[in-house]
C-alpha positions as CSV (number, residue, x, y, z in Angstrom):
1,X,54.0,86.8,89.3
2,X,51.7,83.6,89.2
3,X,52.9,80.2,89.5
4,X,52.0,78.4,86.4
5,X,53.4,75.3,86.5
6,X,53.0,72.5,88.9
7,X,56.6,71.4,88.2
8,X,58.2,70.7,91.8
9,X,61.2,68.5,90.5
10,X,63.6,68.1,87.3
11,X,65.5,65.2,86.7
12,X,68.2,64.8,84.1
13,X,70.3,61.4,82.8
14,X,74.2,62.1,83.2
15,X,76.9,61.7,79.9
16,X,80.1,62.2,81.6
17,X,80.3,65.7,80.0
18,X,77.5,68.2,81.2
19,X,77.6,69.9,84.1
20,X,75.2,72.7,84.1
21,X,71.3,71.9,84.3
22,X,67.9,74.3,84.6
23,X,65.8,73.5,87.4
24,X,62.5,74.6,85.0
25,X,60.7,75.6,88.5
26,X,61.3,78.8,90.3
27,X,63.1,78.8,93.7
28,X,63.6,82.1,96.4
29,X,67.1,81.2,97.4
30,X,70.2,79.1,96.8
31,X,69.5,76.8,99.7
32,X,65.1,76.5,98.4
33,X,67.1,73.8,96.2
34,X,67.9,69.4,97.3
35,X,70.0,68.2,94.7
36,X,70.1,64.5,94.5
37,X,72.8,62.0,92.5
38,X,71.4,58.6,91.7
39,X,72.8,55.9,91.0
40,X,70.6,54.0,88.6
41,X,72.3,50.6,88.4
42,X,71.6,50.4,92.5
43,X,69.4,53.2,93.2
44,X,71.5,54.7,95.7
45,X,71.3,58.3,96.5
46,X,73.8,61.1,97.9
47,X,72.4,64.1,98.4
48,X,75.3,66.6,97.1
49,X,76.0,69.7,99.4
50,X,76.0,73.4,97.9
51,X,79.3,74.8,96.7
52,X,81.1,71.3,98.0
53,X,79.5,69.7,95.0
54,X,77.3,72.4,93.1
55,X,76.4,76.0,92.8
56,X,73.5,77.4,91.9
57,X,72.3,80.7,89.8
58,X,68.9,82.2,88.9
59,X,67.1,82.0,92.4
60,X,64.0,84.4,92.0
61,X,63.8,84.3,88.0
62,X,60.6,83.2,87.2
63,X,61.4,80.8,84.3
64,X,63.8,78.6,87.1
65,X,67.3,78.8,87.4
66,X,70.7,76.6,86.5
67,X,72.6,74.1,89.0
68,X,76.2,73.4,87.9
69,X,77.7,70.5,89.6
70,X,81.7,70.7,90.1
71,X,81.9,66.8,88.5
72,X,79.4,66.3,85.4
73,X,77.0,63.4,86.2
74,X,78.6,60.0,84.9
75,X,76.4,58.2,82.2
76,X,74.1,55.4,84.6
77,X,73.7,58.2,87.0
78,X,70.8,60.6,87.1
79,X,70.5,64.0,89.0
80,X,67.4,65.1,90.6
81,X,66.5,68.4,91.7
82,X,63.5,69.5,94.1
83,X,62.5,72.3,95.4
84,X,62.7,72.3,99.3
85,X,60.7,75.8,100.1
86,X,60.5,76.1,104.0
87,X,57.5,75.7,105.8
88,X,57.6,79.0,107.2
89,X,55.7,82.3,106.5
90,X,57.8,86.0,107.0
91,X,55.5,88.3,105.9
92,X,54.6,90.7,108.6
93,X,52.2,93.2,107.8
94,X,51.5,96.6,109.9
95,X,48.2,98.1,110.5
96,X,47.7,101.1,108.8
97,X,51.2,100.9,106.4
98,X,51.1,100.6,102.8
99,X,49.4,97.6,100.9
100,X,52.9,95.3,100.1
101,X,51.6,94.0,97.3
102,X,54.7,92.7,96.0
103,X,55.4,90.9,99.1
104,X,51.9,89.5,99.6
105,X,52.0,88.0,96.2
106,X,55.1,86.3,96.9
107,X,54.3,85.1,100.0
108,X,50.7,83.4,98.3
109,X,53.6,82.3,95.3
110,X,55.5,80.5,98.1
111,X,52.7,79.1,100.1
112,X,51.6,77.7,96.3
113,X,55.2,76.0,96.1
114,X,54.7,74.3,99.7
115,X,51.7,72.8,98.5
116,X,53.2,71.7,95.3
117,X,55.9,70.0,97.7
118,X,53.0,68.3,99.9
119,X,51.3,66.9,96.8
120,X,54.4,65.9,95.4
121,X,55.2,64.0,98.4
122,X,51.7,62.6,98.7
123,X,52.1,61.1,95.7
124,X,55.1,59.0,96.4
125,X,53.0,57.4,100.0
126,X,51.2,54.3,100.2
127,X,47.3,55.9,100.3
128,X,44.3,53.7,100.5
129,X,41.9,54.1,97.4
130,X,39.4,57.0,97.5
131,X,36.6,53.8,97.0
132,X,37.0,52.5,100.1
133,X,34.3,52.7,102.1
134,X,36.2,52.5,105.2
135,X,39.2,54.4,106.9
136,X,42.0,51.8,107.4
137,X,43.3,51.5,111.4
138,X,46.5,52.9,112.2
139,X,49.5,51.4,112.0
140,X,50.3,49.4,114.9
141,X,52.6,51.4,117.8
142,X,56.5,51.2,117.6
143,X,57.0,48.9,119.9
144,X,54.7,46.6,118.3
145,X,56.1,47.1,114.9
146,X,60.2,46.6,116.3
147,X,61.5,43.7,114.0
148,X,58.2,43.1,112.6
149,X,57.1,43.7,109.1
150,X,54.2,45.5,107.7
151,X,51.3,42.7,107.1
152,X,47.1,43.1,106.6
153,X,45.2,41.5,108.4
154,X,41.5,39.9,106.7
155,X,39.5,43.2,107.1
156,X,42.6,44.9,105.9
157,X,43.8,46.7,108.6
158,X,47.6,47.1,108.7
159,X,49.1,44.9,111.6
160,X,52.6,43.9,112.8
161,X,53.7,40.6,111.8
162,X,56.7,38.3,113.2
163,X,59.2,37.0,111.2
164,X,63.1,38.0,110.0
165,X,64.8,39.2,107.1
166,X,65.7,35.4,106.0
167,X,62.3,34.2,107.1
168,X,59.3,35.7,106.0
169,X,55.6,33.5,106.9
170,X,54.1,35.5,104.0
171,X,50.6,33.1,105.7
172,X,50.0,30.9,107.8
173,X,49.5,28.3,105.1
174,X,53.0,29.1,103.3
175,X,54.2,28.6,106.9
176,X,53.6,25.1,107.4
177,X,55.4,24.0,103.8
178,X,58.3,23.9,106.0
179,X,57.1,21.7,108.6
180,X,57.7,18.0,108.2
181,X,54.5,17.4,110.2
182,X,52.3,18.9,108.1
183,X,54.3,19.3,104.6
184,X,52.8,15.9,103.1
185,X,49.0,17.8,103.2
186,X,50.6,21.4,102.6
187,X,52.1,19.9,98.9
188,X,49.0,18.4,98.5
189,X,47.0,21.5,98.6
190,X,49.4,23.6,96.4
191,X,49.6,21.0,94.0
192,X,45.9,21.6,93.6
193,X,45.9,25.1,93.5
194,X,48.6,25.5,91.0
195,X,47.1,22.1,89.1
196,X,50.7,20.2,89.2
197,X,52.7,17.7,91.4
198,X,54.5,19.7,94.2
199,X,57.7,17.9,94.7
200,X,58.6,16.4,98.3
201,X,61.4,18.4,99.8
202,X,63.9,17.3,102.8
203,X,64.0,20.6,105.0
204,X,67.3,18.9,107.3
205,X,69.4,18.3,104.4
206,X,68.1,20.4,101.9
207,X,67.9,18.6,99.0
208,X,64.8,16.7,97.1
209,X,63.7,13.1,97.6
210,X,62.6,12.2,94.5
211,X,63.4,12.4,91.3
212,X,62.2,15.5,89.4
213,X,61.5,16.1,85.3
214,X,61.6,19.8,84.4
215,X,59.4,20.9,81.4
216,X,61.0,24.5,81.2
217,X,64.9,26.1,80.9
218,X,66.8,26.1,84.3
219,X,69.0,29.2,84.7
220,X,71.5,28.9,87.5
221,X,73.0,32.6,86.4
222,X,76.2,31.9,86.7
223,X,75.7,30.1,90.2
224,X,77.7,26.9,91.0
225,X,76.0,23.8,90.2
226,X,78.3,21.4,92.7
227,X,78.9,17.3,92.1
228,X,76.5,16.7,89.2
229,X,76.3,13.4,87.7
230,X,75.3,14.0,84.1
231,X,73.9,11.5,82.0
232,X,72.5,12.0,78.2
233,X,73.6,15.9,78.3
234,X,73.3,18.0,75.2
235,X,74.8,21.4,74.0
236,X,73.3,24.5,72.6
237,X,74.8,24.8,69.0
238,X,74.9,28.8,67.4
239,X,74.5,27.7,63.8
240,X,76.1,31.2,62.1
241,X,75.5,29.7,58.5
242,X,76.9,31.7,55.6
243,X,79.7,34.3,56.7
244,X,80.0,36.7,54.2
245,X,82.9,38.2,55.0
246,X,83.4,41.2,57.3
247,X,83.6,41.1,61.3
248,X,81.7,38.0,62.7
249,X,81.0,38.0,66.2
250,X,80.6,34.6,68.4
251,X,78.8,35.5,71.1
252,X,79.3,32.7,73.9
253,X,75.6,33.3,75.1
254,X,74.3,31.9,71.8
255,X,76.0,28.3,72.7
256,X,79.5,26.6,73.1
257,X,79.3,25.0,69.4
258,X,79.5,26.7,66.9
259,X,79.4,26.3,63.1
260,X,79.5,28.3,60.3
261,X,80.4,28.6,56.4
262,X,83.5,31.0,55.2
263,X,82.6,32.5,51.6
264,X,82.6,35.4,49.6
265,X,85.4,37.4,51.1
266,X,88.2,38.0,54.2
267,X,86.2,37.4,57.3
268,X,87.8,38.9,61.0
269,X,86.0,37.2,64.0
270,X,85.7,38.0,67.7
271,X,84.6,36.6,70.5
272,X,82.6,38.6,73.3
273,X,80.8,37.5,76.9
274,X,82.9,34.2,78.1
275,X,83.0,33.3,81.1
276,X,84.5,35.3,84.3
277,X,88.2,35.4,85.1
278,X,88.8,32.0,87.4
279,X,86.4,30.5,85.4
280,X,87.6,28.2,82.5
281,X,85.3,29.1,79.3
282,X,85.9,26.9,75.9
283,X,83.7,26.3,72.7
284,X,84.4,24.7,69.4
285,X,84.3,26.1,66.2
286,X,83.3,23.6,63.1
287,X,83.9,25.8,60.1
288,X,83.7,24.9,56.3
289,X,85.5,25.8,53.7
290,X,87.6,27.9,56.0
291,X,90.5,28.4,53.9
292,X,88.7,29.5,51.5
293,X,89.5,33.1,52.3
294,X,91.2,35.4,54.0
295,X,90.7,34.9,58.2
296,X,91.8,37.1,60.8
297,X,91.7,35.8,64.1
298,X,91.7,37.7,67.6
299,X,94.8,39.1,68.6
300,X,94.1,37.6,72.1
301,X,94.2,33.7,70.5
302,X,97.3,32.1,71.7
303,X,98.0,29.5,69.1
304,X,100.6,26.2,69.6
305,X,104.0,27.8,68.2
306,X,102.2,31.2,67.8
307,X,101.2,30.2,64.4
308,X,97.5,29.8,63.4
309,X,96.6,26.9,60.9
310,X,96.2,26.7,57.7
311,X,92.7,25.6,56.8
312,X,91.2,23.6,54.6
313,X,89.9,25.3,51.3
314,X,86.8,23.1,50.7
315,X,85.9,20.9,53.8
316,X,85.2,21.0,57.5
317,X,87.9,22.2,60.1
318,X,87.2,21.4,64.1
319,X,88.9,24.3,66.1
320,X,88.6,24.6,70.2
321,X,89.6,27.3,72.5
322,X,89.5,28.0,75.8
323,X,90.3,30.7,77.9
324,X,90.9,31.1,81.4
325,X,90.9,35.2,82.3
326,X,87.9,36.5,80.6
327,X,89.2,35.9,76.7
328,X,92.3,38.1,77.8
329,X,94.0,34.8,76.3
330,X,92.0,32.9,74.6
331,X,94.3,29.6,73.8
332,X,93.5,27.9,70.3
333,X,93.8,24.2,68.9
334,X,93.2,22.9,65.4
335,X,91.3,19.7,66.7
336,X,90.2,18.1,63.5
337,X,91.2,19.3,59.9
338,X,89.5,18.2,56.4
339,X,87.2,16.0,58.1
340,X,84.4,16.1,55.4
């Protein structure tokens, strides 16, 4: 046979359900085969061991064969398969037998495959551009390069640079932002470079000096923001407008006010994405003409006397709730009623 196809590796997204998968390469033997889980969220691999975790059928078919993995791949999980021909060569001919055709063309088929594998794994190294005029200098020796981390030095030349895995002098200029002797003139030239005011920062106590005005959003993604004094604050308001009946979502990203008008016909809301369990999570709810129609609240709102209110027909209602476990409760007040 010839070798066709440069394919050296299939990879395939899991659904919980499939288990069996063609390779779409050929492979010699059952072991000729690494069969890799991924875990996309993470990135982590496990490599899976034959007949532990998969079997395989098909080795020597031209057209590839099938892997069939004892637990199908769970959706956010990929499988990869390579082909892992060894670096070996059997074929020993005798002077004066037979021409082995057969076997000669399958040896020059496998030593195909092993080049496949080495461009294959070329292709996933760091390699200097073929423009380069000049061959980069090794990397440093291993006792050089022990708790150091790969830096280049001005002719480019890989070298061995100090620092740890919490402290990283990406320069020697980035270095001495952190050094109160010589911060003042470091700012100074950043601010330049960057053409704004770099703001003075207290390395002992880790906080900053001066007063700061931000131009652009602030997201603390769901990290504490401890003992703030808040003065002239404002809330995000998710301005729904006309419901027209059906299911209408509030979606706590959108803001913790919300308004909205109830019309036309029976309206069921939900609630999705509040805040963590430990974490208290409340919005208000300024709806008009809410009693208008038909509305079906949650099944996870805990009203007072496990009754919800009756709204007002034409007019503004002011509802809060407030949940405490993830909107497994979610407990609701009827804060204001006709107020316009």
């Amino acid at each position: 046979m010839t070798i066709s196809s440069s394919t050296n590796r299939s990879d395939y997204a899991g659904n919980g359900s499939t288990t069996a998968f063609d390779t779409g390469f050929k492979f010699f033997t059952n072991s000729d085969l690494t069969v890799i889980l991924v875990t996309d969220s993470t990135g982590a691999e496990a490599v899976q061991v034959i007949t532990t975790n998969y079997s395989v059928a098909g080795a020597g078919v031209s057209a590839g064969g099938t892997v069939t993995m004892v637990v199908a791949p769970a959706t956010g999980e990929t499988l990869v398969m390579i082909r892992a021909q060894p670096y070996t060569q059997s074929l020993d001919l005798v002077e004066n037998d037979g021409f082995p055709s057969d076997s000669v063309e399958e040896t020059l088929d496998k030593t195909v495959i092993m080049t496949q594998q080495l461009l294959d794994a070329m292709g996933r190294t760091l390699r200097q551009p073929g423009g380069d005029t000049t061959a980069i200098a090794e990397m440093p020796a291993k006792v050089t390069r022990a708790s150091a981390f790969l830096a280049f030095n001005a002719a480019g030349d890989p070298i061995a640079s100090a620092g740890t895995d919490t402290s990283v002098p990406i320069s020697a200029f980035m270095a001495t932002v952190v050094d109160d002797a010589t911060a003042a003139a470091a700012r100074a030239t950043l601010g330049a470079v960057i053409g704004t005011d770099v703001q003075a920062y207290d390395v002992d106590t880790s906080k900053l000096d001066v007063a700061e005005t931000r131009s652009a959003t602030l997201n603390f993604a769901d990290l504490e923001l401890i003992r703030p004094k808040i003065k002239d604050y404002g809330e995000t308001i998710n301005a729904i407008g006309s419901i027209g009946g059906g299911t209408q979502d509030i979606d706590l990203t959108l803001g913790n006010v919300v308004s909205g008008t109830v019309d036309t016909s029976t309206t069921t809301f939900t609630f999705s994405n509040p805040s963590p369990t430990g974490v208290s999570c409340s919005f208000t709810l300024i709806l008009t003409n809410g009693g208008s129609q038909t509305i079906n609240w949650p099944a996870s709102v805990d009203w007072p006397a496990a009754t919800a209110p009756t709204l007002t027909a034409s007019g503004v209602d002011v509802l809060t709730f407030f949940t405490l476990d993830a909107g497994t409760i979610w407990y609701g007040f009827l804060s204001g009623k006709g107020m316009a």
